[in-house]
Rosetta silent file (secondary structure, phi, psi, omega in degrees, C-alpha in Angstrom):
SEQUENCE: XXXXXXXXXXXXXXXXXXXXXXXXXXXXXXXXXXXXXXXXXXXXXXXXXXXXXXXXXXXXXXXXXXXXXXXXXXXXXXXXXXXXXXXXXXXXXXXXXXXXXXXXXXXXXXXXXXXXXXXXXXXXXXXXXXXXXXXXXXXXXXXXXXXXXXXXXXXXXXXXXXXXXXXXXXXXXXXXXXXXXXXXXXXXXXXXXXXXXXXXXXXXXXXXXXXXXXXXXXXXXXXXXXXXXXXXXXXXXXXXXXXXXXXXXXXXXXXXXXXXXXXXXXXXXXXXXXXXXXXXXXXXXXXXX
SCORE:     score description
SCORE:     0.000 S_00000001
   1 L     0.000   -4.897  179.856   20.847  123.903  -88.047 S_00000001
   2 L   -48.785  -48.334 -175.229   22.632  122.033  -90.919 S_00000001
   3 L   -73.622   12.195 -167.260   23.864  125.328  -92.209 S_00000001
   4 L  -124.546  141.893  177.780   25.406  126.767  -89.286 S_00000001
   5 E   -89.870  142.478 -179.330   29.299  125.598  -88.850 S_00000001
   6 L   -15.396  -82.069 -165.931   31.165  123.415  -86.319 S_00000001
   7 L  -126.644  132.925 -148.638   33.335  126.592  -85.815 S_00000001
   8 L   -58.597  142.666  177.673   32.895  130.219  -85.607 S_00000001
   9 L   -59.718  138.724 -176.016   34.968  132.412  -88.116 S_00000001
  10 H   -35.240  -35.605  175.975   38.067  134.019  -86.094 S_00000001
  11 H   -78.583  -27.426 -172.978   36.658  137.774  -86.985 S_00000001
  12 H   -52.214  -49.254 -172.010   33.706  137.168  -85.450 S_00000001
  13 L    98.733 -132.307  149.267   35.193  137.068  -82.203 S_00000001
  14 L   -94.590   16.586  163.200   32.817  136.429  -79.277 S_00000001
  15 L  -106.837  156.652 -157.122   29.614  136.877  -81.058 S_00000001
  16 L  -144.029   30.049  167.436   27.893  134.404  -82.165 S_00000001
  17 E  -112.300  144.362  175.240   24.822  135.998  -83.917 S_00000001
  18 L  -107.986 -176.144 -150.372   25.079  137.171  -87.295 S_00000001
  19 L  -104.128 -174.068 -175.631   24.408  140.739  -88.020 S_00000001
  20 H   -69.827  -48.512 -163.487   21.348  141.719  -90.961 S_00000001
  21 H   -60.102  -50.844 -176.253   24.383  141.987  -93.873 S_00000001
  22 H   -50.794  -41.567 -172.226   25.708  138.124  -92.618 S_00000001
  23 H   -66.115  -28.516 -172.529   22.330  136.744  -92.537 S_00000001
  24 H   -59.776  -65.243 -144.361   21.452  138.351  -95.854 S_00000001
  25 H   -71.380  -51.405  153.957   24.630  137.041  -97.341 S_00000001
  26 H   -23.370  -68.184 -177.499   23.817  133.357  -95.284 S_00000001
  27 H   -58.955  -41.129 -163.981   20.222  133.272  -97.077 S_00000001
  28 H   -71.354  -37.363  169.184   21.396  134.174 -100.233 S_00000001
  29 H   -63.317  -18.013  160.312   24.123  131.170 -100.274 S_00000001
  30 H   -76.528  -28.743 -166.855   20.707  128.666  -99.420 S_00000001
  31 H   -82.041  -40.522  176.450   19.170  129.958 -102.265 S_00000001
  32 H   -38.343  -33.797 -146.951   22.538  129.015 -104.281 S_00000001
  33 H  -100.333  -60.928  147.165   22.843  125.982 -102.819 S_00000001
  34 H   -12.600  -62.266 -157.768   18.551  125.288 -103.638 S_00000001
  35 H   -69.304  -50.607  178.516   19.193  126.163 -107.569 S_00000001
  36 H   -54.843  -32.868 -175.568   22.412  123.589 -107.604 S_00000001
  37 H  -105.644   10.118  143.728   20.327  120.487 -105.812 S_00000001
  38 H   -57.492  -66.401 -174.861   17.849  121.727 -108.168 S_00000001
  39 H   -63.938  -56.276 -157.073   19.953  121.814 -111.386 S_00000001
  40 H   -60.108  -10.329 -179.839   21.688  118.280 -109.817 S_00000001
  41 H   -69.959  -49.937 -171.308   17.494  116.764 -109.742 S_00000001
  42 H  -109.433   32.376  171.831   16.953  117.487 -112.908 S_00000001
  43 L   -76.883  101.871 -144.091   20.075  116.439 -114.667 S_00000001
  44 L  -150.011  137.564  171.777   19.413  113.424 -116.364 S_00000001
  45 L   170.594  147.542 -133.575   21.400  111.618 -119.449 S_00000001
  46 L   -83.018  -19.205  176.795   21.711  108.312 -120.383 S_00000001
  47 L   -85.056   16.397  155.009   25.692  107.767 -120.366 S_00000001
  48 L  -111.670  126.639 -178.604   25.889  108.970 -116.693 S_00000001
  49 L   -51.149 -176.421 -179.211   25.350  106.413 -114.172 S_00000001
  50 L  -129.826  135.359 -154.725   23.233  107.346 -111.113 S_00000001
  51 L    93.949  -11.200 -172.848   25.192  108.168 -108.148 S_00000001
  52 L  -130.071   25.515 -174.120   27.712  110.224 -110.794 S_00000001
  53 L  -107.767 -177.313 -176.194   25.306  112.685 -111.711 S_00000001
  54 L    80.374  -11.871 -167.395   25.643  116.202 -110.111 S_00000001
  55 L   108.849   -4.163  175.297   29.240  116.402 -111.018 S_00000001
  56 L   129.990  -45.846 -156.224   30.462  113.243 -109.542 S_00000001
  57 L   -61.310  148.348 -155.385   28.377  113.523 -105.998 S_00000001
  58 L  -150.136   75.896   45.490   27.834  110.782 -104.380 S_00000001
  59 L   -80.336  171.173  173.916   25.087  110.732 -102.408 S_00000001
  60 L   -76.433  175.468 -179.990   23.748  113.401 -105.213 S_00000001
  61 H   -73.609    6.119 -163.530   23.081  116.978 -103.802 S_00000001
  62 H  -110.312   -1.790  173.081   19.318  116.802 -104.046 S_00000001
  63 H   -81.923  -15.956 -170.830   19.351  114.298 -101.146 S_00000001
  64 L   -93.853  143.842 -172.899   20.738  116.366  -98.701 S_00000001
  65 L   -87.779  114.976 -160.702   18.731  118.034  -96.067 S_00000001
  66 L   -98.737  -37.833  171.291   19.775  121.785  -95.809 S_00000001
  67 L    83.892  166.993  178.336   17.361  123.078  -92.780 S_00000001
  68 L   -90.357  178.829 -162.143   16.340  126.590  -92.772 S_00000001
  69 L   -86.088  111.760 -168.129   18.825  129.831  -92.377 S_00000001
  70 L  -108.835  145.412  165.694   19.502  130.477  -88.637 S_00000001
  71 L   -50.797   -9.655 -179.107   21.230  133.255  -87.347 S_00000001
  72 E   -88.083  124.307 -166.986   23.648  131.326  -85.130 S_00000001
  73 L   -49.551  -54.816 -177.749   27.105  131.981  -86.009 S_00000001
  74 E  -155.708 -178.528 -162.349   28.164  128.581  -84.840 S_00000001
  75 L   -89.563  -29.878 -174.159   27.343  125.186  -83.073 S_00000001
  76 E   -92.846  149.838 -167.779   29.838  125.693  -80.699 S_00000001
  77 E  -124.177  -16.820  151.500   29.392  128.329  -77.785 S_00000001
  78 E  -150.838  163.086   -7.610   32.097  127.970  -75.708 S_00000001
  79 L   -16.937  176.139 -175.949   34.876  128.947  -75.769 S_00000001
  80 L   -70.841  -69.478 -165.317   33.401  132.347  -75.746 S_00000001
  81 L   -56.780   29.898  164.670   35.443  132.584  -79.339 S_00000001
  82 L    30.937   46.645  178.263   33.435  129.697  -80.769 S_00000001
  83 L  -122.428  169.487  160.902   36.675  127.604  -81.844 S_00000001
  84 L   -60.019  131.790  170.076   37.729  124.114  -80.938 S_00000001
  85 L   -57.602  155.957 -179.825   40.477  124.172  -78.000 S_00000001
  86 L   -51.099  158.405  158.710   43.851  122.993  -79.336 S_00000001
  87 E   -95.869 -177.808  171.882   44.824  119.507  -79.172 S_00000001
  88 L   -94.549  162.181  176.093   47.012  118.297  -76.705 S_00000001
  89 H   -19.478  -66.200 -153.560   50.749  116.970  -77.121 S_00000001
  90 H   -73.133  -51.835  158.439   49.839  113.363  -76.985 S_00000001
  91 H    -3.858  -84.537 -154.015   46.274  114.018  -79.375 S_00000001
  92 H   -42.999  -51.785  165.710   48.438  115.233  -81.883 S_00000001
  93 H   -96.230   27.099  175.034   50.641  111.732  -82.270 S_00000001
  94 H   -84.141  -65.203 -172.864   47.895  109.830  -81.460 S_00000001
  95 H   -59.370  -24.789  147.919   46.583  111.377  -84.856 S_00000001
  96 H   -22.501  -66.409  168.683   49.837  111.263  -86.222 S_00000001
  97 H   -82.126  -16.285 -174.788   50.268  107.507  -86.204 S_00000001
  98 H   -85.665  -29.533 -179.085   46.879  106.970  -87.086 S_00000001
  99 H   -47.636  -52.812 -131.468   47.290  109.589  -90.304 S_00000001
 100 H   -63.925  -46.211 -169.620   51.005  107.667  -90.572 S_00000001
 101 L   -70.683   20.159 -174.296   49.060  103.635  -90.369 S_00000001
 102 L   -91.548  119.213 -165.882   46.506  104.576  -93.080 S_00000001
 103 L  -105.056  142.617  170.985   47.322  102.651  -96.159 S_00000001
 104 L  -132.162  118.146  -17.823   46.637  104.423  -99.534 S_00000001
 105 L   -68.266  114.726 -135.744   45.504  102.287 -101.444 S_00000001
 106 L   -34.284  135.437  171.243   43.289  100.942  -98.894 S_00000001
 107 L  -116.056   14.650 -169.850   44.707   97.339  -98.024 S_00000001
 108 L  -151.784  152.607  161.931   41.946   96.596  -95.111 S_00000001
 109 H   -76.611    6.416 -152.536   38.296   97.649  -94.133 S_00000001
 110 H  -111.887   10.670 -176.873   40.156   98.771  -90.584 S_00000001
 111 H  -114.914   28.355 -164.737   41.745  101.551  -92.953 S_00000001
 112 L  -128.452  152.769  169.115   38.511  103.182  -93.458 S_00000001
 113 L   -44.327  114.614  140.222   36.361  105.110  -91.138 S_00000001
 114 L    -1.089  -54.838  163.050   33.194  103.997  -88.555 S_00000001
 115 L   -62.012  -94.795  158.600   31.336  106.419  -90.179 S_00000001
 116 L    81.994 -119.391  176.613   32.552  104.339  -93.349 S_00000001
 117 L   -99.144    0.075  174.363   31.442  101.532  -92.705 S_00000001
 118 L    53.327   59.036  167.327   28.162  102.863  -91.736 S_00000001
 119 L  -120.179  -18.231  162.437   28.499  101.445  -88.043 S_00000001
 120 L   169.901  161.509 -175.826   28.425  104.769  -86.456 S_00000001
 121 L  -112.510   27.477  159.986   29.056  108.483  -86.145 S_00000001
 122 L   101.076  149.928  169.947   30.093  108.651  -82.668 S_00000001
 123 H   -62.554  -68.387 -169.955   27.488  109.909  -79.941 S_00000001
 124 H   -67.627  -53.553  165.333   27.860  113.459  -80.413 S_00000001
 125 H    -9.256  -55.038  157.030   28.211  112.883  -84.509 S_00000001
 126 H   -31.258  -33.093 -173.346   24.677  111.276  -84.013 S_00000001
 127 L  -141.766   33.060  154.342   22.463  113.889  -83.118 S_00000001
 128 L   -95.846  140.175  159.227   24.661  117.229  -84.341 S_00000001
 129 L   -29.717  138.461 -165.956   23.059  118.238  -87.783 S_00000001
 130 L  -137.780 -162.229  168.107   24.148  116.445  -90.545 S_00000001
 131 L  -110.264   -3.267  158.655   23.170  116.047  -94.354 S_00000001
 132 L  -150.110  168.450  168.018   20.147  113.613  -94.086 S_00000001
 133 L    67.154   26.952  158.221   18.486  111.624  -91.733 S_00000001
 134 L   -67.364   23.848 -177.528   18.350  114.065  -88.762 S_00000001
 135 L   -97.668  118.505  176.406   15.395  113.068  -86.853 S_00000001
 136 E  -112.677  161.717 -174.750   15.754  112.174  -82.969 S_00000001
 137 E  -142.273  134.699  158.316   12.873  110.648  -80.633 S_00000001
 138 E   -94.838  106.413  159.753   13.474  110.917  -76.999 S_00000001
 139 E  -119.629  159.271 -178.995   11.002  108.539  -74.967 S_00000001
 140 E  -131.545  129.357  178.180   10.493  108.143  -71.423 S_00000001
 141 E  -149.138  176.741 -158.510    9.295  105.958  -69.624 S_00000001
 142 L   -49.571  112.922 -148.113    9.723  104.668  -65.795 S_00000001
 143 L    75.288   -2.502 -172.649   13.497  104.915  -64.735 S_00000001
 144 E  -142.930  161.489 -173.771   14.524  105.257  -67.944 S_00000001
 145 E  -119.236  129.043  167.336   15.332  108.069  -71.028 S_00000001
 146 E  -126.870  126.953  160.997   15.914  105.776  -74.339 S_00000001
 147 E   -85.266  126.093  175.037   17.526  108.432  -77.458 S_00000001
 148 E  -115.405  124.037  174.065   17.178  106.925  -80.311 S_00000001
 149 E   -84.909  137.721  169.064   18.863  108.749  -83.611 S_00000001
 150 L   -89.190    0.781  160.066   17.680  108.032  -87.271 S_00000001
 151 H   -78.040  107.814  160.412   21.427  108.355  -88.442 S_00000001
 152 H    55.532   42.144  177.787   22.758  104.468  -88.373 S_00000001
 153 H   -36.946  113.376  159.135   20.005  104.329  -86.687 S_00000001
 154 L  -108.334  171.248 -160.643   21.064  103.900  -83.044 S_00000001
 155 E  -159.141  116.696  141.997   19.291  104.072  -79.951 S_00000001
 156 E   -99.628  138.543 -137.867   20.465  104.592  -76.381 S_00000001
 157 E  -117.436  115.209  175.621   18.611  103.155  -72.844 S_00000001
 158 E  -114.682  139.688  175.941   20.005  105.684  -70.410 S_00000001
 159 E   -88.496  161.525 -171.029   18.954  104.744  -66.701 S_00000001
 160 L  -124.495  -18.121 -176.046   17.387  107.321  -64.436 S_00000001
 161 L   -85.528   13.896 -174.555   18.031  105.470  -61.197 S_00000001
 162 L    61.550   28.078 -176.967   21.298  106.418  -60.283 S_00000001
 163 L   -84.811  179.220 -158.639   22.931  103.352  -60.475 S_00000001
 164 L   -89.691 -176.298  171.791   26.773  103.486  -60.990 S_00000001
 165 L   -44.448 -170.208  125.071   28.985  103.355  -64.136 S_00000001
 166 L   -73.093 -177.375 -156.727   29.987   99.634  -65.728 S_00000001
 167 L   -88.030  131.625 -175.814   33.463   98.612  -65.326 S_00000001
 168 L   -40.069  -34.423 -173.111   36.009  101.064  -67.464 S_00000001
 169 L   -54.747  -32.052  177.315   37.084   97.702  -68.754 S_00000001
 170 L   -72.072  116.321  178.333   33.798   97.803  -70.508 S_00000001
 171 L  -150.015  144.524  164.537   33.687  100.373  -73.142 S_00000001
 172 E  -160.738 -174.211 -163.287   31.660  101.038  -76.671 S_00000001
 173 L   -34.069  -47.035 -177.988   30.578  103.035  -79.042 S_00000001
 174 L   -91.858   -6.339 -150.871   28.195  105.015  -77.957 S_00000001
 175 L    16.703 -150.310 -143.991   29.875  104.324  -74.015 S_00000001
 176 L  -110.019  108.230  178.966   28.017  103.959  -70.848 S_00000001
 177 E   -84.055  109.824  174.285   25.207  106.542  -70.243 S_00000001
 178 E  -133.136  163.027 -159.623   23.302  107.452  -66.940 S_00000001
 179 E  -113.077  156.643  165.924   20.558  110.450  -66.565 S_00000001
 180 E  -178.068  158.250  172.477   19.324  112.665  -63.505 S_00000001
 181 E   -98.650  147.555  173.315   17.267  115.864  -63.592 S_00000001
 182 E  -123.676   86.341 -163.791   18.301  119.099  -62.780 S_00000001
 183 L    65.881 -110.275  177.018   15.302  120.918  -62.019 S_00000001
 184 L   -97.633    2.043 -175.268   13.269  120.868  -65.323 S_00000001
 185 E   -95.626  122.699 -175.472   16.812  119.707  -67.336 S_00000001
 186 E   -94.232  122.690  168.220   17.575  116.349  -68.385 S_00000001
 187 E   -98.866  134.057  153.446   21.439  115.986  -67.442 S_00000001
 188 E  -127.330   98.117 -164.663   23.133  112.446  -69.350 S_00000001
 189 E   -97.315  121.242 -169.911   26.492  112.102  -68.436 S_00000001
 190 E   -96.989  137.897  163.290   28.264  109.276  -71.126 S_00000001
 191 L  -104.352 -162.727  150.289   31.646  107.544  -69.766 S_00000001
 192 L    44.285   30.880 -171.256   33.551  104.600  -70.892 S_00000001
 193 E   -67.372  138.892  146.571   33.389  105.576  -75.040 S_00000001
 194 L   -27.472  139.812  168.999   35.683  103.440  -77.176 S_00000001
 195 L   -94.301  125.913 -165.126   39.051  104.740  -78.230 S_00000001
 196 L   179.881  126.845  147.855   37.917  104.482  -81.700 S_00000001
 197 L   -49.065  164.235 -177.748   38.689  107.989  -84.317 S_00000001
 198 L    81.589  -30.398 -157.112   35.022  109.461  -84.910 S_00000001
 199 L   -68.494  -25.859 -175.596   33.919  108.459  -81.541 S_00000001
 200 L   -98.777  -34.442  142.788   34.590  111.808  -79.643 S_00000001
 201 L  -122.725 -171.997 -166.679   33.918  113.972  -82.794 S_00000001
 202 L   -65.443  -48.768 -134.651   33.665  112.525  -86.755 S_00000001
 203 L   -85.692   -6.020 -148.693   37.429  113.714  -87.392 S_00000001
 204 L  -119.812  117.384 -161.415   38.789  113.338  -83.909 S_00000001
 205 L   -73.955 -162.119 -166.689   39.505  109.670  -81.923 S_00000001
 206 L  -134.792  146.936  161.745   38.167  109.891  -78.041 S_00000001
 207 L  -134.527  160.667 -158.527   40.302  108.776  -75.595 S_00000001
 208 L   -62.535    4.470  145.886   39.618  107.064  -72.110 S_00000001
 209 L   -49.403  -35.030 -138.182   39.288  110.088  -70.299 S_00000001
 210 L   -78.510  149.342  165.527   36.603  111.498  -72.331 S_00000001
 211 E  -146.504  132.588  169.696   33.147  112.347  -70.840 S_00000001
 212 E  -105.307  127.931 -157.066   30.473  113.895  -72.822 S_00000001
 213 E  -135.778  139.433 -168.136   27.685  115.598  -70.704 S_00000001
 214 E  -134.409  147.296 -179.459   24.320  116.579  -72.653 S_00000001
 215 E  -133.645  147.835 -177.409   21.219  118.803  -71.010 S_00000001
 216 E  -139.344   95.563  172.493   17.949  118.630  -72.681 S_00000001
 217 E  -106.348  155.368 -169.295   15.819  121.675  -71.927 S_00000001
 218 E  -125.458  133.324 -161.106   12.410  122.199  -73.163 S_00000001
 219 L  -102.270  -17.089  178.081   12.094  125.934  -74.380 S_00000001
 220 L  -165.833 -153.605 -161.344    8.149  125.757  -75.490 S_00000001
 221 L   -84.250  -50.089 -174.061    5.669  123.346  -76.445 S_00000001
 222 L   -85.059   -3.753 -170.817    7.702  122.811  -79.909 S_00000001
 223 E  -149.435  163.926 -170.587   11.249  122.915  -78.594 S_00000001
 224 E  -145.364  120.417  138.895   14.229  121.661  -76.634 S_00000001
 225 E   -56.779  144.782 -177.439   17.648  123.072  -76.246 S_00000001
 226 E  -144.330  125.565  173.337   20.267  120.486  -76.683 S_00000001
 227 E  -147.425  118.537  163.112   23.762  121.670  -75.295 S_00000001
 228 E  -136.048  144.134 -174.502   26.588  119.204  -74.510 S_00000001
 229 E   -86.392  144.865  166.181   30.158  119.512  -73.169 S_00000001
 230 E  -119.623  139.853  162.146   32.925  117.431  -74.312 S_00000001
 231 E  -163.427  123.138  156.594   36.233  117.060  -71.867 S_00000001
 232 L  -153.828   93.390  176.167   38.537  114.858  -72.504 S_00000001
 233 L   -60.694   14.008  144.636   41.796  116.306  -71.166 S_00000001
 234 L   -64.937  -34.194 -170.454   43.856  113.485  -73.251 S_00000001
 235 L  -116.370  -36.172 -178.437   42.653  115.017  -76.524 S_00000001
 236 E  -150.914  152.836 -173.548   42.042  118.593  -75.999 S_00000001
 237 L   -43.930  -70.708 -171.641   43.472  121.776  -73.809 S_00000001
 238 L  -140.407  157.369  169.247   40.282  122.427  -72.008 S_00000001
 239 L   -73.896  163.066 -159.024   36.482  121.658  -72.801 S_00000001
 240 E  -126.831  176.827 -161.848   34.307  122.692  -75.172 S_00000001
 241 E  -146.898  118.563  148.710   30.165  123.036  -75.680 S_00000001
 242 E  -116.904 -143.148  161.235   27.924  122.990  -78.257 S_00000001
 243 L   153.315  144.256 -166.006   24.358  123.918  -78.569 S_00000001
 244 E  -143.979 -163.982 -176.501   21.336  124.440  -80.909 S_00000001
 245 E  -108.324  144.760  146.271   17.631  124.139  -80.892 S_00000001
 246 E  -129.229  137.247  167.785   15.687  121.144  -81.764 S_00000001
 247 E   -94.020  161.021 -172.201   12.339  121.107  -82.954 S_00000001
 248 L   -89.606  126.031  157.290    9.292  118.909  -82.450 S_00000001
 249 L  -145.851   71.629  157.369    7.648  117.641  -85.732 S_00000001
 250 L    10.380  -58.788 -157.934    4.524  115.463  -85.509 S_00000001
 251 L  -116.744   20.024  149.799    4.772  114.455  -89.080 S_00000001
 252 L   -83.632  166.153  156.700    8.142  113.517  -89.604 S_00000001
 253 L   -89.214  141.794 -172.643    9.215  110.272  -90.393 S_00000001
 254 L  -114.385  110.203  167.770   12.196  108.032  -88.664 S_00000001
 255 L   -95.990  144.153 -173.000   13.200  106.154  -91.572 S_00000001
 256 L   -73.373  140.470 -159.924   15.510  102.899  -91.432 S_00000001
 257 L  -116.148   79.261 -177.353   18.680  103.934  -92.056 S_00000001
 258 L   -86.631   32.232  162.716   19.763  100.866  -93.941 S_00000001
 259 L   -41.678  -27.924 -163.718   23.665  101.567  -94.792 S_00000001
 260 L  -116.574    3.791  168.918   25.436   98.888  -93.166 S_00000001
 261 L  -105.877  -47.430 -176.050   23.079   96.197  -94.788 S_00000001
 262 L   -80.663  -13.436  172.244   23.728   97.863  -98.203 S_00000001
 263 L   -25.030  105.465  107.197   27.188   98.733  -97.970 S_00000001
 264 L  -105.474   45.595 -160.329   29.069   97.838 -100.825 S_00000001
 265 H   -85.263  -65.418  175.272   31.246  100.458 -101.181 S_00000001
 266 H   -57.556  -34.339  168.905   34.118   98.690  -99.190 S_00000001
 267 H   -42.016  -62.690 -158.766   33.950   95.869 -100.650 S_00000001
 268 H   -93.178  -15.277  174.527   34.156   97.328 -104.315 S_00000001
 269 H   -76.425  -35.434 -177.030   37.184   99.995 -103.040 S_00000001
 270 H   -68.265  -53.359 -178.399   39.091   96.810 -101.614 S_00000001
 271 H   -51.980  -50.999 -165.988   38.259   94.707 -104.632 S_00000001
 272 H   -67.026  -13.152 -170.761   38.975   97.754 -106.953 S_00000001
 273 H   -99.098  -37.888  178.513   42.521   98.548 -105.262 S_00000001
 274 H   -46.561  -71.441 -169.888   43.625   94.671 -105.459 S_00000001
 275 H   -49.590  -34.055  149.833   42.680   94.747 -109.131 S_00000001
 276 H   -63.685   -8.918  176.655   44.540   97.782 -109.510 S_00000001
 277 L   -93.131  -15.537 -171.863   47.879   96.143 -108.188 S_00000001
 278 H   -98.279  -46.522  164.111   47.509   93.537 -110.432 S_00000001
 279 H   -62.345    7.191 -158.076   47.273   95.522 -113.153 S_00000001
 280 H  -123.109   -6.039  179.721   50.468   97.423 -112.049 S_00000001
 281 L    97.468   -2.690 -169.492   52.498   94.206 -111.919 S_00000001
 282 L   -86.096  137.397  179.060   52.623   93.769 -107.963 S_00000001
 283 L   -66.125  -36.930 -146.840   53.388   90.193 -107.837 S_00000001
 284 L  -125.897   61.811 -176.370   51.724   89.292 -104.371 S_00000001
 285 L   -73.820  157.067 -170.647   48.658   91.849 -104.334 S_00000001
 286 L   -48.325  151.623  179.370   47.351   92.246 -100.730 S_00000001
 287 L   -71.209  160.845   90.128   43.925   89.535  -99.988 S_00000001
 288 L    27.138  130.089  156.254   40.443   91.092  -99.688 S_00000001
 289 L  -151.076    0.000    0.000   40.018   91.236  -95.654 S_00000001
């Protein structure tokens, strides 16, 4: 599903299938996309570092997982019209001030991203297709559903027993998850997320309204639907849904997703923007933090 977008183009309307010419046109931009993390594989010379090959790309393009070409217009399905709902009033200068408190050049890691910092991509950011490191394991075992994602790798212990939320005072990343069945349908309804940007989508903070509600249906032997609602009437005019298919594959691998041990990226942006102020004459450049 990596290839299928957030949100559907406007002419499309309400369908949300492509036709034979879109799909054609769809395949033929995988194949494009194939010959470029091709060309970026075998590009090799000795005065470009690695990590700068490809044009600059950084992870390079031959790293990314592209998935095969699906016919679904887009991830999201309702609306009907397969867009995001607007945001609301207060959304808007929430994102506003956060745009406005953004220092360029960074003077903090707290001006940087979750995502980042490789501490997380948010619940739904976790398991929507991404560009690597898409593999989820569900297990079950008595009273309890634990998800575990192989992005930043995380892992959530959802109870089955119907005990209540924690206290709203409590809230984190991933927030506070409990499970029930609905016939053959795994219902997980998440409260109590962080007001954190990324946390309710990557680009989008969450605010303490928000509930996220995910169903897990099993469609064959090899598959599960996965469709979840976001509403959080603080951030947007009404709620929205996405859903896609995931498949079962025996012989993948859940690999440790060791970013946030290897990180030096911030480190070397912070370091690199001090050193630039120094070089620029600012008497008092900003510390390291």
């Amino acid at each position: 599903m990596a290839g299928v977008p957030l949100q559907r183009p406007e002419s499309f309307g309400t369908r949300n299938v492509l036709n034979d010419a879109e799909f054609a046109e769809r395949q033929a931009q995988a194949a494009r996309q194939v010959a470029e993390d091709n060309a970026d594989f075998d590009f090799e010379h000795p005065s470009v570092p690695f990590g700068q090959i490809g044009g600059g790309q950084s992870p390079p393009q031959h790293w990314f997982e592209r998935g095969e070409t699906q016919r679904q217009a887009s991830l999201i399905v309702d609306p009907p019209d397969g867009r995001l709902p607007a945001l609301t009033a207060a959304a808007q200068k929430r994102e506003a001030d956060r745009r406005s408190n953004t220092r360029t050049p960074p003077a903090s890691y707290t001006d940087f991203s979750l995502y980042e910092r490789c501490i997380t991509r948010g619940l739904i950011g976790s398991v929507m297709p991404g560009g690597y490191n898409n593999g989820n394991q569900i297990f079950q075992a008595p009273g309890y559903v634990t998800i575990v994602n192989e992005m930043i790798h995380e892992s959530r212990v959802v109870p089955l027993d119907g005990r209540p939320y924690a206290s709203p005072a409590i809230r984190s990343f991933l927030g506070d998850s409990r499970g029930r069945w609905e016939g053959d349908t795994l219902v997980v309804e998440t409260k109590n997320v962080a007001d954190r940007p990324g946390l309710g989508m990557n680009d989008t903070g969450a605010s303490p309204a928000l509930t996220i509600t995910e169903r897990f249906t099993r469609t064959g032997d090899a598959t599960l639907r996965y469709r979840v609602t976001v509403d959080d009437p603080m951030t947007w005019t009404a709620p929205f849904t996405l859903q896609f298919t995931l498949d079962r594959d025996d012989d993948y691998g859940m690999f440790e997703y060791a970013c946030h041990e290897g990180n030096h990226a911030l480190r070397n942006i912070l370091s690199g923007a001090r050193a630039s102020e120094r070089a620029n004459g600012d008497a008092a450049p900003r510390p390291l933090r």
